[in-house]
C-alpha positions as protocol buffer text, in pm:
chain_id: "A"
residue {
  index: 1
  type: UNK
  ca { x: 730 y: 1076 z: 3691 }
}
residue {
  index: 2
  type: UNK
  ca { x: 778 y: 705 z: 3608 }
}
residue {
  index: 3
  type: UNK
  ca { x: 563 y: 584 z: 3330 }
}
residue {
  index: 4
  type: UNK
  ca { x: 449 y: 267 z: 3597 }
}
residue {
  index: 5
  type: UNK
  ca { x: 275 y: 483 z: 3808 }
}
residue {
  index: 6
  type: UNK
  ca { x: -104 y: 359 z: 3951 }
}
residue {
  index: 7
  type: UNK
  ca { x: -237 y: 657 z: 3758 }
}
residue {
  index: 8
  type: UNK
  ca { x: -91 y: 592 z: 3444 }
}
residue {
  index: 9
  type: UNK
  ca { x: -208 y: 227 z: 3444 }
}
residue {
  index: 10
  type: UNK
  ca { x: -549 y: 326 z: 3571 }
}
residue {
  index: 11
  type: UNK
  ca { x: -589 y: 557 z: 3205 }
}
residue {
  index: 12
  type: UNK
  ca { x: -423 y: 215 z: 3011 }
}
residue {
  index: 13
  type: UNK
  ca { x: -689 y: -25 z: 3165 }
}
residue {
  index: 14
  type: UNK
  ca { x: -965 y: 205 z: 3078 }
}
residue {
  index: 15
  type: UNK
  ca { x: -852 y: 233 z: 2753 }
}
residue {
  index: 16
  type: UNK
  ca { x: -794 y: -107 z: 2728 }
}
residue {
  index: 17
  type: UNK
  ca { x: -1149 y: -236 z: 2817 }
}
residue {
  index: 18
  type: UNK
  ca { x: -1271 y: 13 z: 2556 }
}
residue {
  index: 19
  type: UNK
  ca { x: -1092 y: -206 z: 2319 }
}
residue {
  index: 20
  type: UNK
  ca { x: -759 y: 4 z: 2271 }
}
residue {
  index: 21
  type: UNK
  ca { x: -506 y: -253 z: 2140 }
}
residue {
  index: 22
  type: UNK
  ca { x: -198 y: 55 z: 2212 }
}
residue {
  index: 23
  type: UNK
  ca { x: -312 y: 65 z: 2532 }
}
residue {
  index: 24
  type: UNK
  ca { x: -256 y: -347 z: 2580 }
}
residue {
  index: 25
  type: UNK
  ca { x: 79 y: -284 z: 2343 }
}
residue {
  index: 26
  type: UNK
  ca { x: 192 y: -82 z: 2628 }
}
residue {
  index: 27
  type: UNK
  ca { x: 102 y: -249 z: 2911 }
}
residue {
  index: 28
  type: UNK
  ca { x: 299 y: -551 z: 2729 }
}
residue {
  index: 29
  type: UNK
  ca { x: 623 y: -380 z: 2705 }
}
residue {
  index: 30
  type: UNK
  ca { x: 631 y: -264 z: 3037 }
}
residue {
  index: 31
  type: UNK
  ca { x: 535 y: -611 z: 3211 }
}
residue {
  index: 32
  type: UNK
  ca { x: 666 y: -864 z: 2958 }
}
residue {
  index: 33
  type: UNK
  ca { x: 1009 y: -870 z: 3021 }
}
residue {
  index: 34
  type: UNK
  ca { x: 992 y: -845 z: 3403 }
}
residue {
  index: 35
  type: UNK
  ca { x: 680 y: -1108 z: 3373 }
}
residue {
  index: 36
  type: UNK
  ca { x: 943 y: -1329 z: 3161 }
}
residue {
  index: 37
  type: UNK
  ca { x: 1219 y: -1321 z: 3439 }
}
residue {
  index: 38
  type: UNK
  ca { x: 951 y: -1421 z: 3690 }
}
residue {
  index: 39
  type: UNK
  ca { x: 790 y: -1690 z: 3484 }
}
residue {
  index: 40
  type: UNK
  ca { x: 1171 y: -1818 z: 3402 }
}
residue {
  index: 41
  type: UNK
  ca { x: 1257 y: -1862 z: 3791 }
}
residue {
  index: 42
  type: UNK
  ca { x: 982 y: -2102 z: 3813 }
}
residue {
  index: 43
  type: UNK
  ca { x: 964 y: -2312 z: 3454 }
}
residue {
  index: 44
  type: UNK
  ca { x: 1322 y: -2323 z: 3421 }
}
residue {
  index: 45
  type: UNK
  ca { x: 1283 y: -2347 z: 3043 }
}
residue {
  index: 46
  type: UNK
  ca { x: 1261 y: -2058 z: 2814 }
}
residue {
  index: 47
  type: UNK
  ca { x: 995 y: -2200 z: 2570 }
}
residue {
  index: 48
  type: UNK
  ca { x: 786 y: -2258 z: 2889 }
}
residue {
  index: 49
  type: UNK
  ca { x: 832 y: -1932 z: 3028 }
}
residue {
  index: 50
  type: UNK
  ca { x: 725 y: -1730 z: 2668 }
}
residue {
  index: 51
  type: UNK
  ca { x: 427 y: -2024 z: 2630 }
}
residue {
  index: 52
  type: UNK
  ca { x: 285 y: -1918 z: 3015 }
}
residue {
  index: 53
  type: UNK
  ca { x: 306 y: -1504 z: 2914 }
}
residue {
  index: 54
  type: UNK
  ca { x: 116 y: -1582 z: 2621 }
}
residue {
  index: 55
  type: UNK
  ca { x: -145 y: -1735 z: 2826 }
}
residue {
  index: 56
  type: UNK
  ca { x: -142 y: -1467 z: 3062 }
}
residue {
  index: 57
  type: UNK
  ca { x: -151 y: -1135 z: 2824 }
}
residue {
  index: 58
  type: UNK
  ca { x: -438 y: -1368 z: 2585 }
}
residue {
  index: 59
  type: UNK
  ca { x: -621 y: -1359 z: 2975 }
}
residue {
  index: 60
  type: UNK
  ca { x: -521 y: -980 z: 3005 }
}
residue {
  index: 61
  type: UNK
  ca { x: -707 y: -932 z: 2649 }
}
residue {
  index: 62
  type: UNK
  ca { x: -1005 y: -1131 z: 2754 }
}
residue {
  index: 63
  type: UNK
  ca { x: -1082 y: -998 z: 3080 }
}
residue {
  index: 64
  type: UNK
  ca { x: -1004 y: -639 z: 2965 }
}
residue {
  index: 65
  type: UNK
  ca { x: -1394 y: -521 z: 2999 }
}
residue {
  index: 66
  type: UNK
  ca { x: -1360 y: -606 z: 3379 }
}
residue {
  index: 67
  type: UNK
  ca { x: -1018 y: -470 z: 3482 }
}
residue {
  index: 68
  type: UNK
  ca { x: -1105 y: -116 z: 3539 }
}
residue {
  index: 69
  type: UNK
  ca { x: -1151 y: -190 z: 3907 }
}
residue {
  index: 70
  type: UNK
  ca { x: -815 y: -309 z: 3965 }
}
residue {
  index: 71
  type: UNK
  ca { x: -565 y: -53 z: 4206 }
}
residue {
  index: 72
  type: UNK
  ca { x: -280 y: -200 z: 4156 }
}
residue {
  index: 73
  type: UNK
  ca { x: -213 y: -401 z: 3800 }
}
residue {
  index: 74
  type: UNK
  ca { x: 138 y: -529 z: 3861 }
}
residue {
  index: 75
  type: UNK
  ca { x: -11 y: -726 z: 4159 }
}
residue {
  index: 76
  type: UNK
  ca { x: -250 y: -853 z: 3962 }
}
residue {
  index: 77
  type: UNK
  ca { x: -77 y: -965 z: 3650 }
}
residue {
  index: 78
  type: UNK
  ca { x: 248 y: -1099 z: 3870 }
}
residue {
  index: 79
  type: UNK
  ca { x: -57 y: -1293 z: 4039 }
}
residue {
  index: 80
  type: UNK
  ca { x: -254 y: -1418 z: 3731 }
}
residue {
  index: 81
  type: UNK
  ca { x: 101 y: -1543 z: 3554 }
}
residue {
  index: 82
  type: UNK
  ca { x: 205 y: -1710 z: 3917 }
}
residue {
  index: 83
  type: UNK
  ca { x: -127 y: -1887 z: 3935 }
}
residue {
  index: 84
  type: UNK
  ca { x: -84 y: -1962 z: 3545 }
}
residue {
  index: 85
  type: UNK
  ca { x: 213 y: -2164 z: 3575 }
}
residue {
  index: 86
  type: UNK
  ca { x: 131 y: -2301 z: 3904 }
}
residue {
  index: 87
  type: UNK
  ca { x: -118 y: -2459 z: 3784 }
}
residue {
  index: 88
  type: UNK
  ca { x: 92 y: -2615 z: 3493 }
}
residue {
  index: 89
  type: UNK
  ca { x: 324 y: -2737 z: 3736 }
}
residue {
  index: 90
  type: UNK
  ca { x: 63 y: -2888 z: 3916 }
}
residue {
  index: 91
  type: UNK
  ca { x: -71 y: -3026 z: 3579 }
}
residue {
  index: 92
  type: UNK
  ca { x: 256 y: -3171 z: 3441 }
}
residue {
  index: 93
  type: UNK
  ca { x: 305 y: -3289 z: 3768 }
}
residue {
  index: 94
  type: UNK
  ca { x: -16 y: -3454 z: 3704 }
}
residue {
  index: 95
  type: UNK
  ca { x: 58 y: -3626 z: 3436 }
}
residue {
  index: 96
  type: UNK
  ca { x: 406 y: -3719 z: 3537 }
}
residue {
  index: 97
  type: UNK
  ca { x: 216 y: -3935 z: 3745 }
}
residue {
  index: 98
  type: UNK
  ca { x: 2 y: -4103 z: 3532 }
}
residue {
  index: 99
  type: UNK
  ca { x: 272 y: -4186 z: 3256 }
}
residue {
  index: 100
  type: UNK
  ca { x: 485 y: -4351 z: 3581 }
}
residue {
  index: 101
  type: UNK
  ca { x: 129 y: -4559 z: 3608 }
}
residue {
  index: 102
  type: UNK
  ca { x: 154 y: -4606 z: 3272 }
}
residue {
  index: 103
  type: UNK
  ca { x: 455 y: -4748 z: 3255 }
}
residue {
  index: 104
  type: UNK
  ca { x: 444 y: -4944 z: 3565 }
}
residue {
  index: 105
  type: UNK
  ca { x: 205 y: -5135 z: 3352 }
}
residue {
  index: 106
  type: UNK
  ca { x: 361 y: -5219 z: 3032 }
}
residue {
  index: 107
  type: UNK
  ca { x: 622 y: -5463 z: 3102 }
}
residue {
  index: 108
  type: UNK
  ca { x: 731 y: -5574 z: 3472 }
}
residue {
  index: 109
  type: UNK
  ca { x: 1046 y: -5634 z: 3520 }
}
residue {
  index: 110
  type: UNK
  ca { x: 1199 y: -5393 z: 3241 }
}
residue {
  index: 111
  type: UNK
  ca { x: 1474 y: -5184 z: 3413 }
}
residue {
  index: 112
  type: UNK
  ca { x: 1324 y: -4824 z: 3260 }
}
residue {
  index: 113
  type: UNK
  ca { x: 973 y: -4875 z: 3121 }
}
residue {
  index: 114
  type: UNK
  ca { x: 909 y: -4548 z: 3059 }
}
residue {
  index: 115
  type: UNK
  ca { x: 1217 y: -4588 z: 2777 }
}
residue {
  index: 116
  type: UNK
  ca { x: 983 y: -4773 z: 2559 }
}
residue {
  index: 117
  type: UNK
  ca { x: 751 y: -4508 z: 2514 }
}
residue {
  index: 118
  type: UNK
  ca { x: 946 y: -4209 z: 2548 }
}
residue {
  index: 119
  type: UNK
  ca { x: 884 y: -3959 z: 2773 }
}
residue {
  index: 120
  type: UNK
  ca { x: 740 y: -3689 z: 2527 }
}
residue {
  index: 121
  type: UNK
  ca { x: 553 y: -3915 z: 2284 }
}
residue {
  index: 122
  type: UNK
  ca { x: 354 y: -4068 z: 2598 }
}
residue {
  index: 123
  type: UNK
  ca { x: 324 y: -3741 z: 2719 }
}
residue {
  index: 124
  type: UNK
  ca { x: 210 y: -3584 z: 2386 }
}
residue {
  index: 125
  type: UNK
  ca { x: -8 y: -3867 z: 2352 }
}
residue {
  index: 126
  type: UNK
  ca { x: -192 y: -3897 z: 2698 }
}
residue {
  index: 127
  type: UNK
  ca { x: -260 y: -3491 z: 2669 }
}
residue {
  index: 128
  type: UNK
  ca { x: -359 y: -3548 z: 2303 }
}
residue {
  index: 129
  type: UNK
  ca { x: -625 y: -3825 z: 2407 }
}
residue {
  index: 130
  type: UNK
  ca { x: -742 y: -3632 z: 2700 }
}
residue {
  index: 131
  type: UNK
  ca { x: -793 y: -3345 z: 2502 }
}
residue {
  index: 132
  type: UNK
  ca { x: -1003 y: -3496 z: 2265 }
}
residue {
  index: 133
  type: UNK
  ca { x: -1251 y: -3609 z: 2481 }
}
residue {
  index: 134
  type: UNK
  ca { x: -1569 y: -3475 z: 2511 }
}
residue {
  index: 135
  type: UNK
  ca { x: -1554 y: -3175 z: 2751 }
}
residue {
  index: 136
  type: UNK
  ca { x: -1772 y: -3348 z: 3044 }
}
residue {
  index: 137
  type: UNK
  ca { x: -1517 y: -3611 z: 3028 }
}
residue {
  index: 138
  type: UNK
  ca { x: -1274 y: -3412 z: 3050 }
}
residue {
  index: 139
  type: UNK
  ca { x: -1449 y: -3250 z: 3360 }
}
residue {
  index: 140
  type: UNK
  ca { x: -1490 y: -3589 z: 3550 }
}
residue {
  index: 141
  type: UNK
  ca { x: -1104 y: -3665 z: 3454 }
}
residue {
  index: 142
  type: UNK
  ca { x: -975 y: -3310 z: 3622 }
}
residue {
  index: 143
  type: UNK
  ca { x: -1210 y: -3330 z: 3915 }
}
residue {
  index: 144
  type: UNK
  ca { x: -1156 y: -3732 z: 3977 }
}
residue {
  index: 145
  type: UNK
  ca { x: -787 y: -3719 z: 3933 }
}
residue {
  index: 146
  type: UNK
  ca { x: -640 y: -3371 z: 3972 }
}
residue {
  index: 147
  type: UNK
  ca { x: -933 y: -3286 z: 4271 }
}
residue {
  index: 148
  type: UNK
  ca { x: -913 y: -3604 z: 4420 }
}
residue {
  index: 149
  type: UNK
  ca { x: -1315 y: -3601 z: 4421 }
}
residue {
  index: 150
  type: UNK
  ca { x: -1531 y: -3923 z: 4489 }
}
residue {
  index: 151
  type: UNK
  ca { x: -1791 y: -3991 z: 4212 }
}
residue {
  index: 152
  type: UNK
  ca { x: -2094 y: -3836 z: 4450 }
}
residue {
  index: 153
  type: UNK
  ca { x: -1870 y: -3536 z: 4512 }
}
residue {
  index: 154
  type: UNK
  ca { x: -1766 y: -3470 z: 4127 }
}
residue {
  index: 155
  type: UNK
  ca { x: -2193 y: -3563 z: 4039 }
}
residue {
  index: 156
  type: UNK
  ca { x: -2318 y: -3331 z: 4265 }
}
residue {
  index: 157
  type: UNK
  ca { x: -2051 y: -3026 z: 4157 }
}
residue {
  index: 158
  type: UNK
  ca { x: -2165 y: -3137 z: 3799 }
}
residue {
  index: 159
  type: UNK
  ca { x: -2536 y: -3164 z: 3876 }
}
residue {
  index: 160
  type: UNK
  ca { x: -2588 y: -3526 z: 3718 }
}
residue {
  index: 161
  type: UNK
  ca { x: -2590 y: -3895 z: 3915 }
}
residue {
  index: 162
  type: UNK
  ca { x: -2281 y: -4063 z: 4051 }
}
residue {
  index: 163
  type: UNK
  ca { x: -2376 y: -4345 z: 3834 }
}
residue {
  index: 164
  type: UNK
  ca { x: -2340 y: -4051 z: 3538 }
}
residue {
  index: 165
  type: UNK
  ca { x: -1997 y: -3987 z: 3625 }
}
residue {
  index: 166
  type: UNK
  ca { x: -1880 y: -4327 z: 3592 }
}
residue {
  index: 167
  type: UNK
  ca { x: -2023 y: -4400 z: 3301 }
}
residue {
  index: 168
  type: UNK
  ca { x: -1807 y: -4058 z: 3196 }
}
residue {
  index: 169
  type: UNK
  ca { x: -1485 y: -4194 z: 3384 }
}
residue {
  index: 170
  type: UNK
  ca { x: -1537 y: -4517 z: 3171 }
}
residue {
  index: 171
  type: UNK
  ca { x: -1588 y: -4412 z: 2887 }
}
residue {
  index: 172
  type: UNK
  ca { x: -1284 y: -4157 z: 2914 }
}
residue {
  index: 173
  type: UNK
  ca { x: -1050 y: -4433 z: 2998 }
}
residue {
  index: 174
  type: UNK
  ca { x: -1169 y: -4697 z: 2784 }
}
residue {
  index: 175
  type: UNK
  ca { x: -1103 y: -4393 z: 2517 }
}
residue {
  index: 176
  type: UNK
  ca { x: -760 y: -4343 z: 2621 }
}
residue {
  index: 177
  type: UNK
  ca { x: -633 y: -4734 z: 2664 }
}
residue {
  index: 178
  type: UNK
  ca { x: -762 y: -4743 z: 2248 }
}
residue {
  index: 179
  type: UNK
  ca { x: -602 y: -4401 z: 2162 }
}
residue {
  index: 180
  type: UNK
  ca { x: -253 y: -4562 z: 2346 }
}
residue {
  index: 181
  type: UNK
  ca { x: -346 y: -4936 z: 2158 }
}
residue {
  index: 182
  type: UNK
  ca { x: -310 y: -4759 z: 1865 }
}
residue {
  index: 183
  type: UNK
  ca { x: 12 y: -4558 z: 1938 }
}
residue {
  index: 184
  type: UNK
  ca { x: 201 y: -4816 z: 2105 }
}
residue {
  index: 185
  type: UNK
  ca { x: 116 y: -5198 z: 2002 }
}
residue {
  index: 186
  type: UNK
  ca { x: 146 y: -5403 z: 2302 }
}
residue {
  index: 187
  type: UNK
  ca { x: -173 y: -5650 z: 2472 }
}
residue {
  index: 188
  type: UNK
  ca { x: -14 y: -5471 z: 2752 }
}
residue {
  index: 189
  type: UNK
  ca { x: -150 y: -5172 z: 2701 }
}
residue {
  index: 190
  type: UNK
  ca { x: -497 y: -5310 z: 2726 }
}
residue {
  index: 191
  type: UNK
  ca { x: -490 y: -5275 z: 3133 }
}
residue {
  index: 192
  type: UNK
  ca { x: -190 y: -4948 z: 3116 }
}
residue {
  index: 193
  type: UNK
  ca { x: -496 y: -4705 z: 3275 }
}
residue {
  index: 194
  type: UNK
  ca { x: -672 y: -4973 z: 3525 }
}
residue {
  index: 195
  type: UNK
  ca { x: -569 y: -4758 z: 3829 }
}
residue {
  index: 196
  type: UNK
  ca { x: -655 y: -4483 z: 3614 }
}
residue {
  index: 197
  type: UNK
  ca { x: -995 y: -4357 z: 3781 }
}
């Protein structure tokens, strides 16, 4: 009898949601390396790839209490690390997108704008800034921009006035354009997030 079989992973997840850290040690060597291959086909990148399993076995650990009710755990982890790095795509994607508006901004005319900031500094500092602000913000950003949600929508998912939520969106960008003054020292720079929200 194969050690994968329903049964045996039914006895691991109850162990596991009574706290039973052999129980998640073995449900990690049997998934992570087929989990890896998966993840790799859609990252590309092996530092990705390891980054998204951690993600998804720190989500195995914290949901552990409710998996008991699960029939059929490969399923469900080959779902929760496809919807994991999905959703990075989608995010990198994202931001992709508003580095390119960025950059459209800084100097017209320059051949490759997004040379003068560098891909990965931008990048590092755009998800730096938005990940300072304060968690509301950050709320209005994701549903605004990622959601595509109109400031009634996003105010009456968040239960507070449209007039709330831009104030929020405001704030948020007028917190980013300083956080990119400081980084990058062009007058420029002042406007790089106007078509931000």
């Amino acid at each position: 009898m194969s050690d994968n079989t329903p049964n045996t992973e039914t006895v691991l997840l109850e162990r596991l949601a009574q706290n039973d850290e052999d129980a998640f040690a073995e449900l990690y060597r049997r998934y992570h390396p087929k989990l890896y291959f998966f993840v790799l086909n859609f990252t590309g990148n092996q530092q990705a790839a390891e980054d998204a399993l951690q993600e998804v076995f720190v989500k195995l650990w914290a949901e552990r209490a409710s998996l008991t009710g699960i029939t059929n755990f490969n399923a469900w982890i080959f779902r929760v690390a496809k919807n994991h790095v999905l959703n990075g795509l989608r995010r990198m994607a994202h931001e992709t997108l508003i580095l390119a508006e960025i950059a459209k901004d800084i100097t017209a005319g320059t051949p490759e704008p997004l040379q003068l900031l560098g891909y990965k500094d931008a990048y590092a500092v755009l998800h730096a800034g938005i990940a300072e602000l304060p968690q509301q913000q950050q709320r209005v950003l994701l549903l605004s921009r990622e959601e595509g949600l109109k400031y009634e929508e996003i105010g009456a998912l968040l239960n507070i006035s449209p007039l709330t939520v831009k104030k929020h969106a405001a704030e948020a960008l007028r917190f980013l354009r300083d956080r990119f003054k400081k980084h990058y020292a062009l007058p420029s720079l002042l406007i790089l997030l106007r078509n931000f929200f």
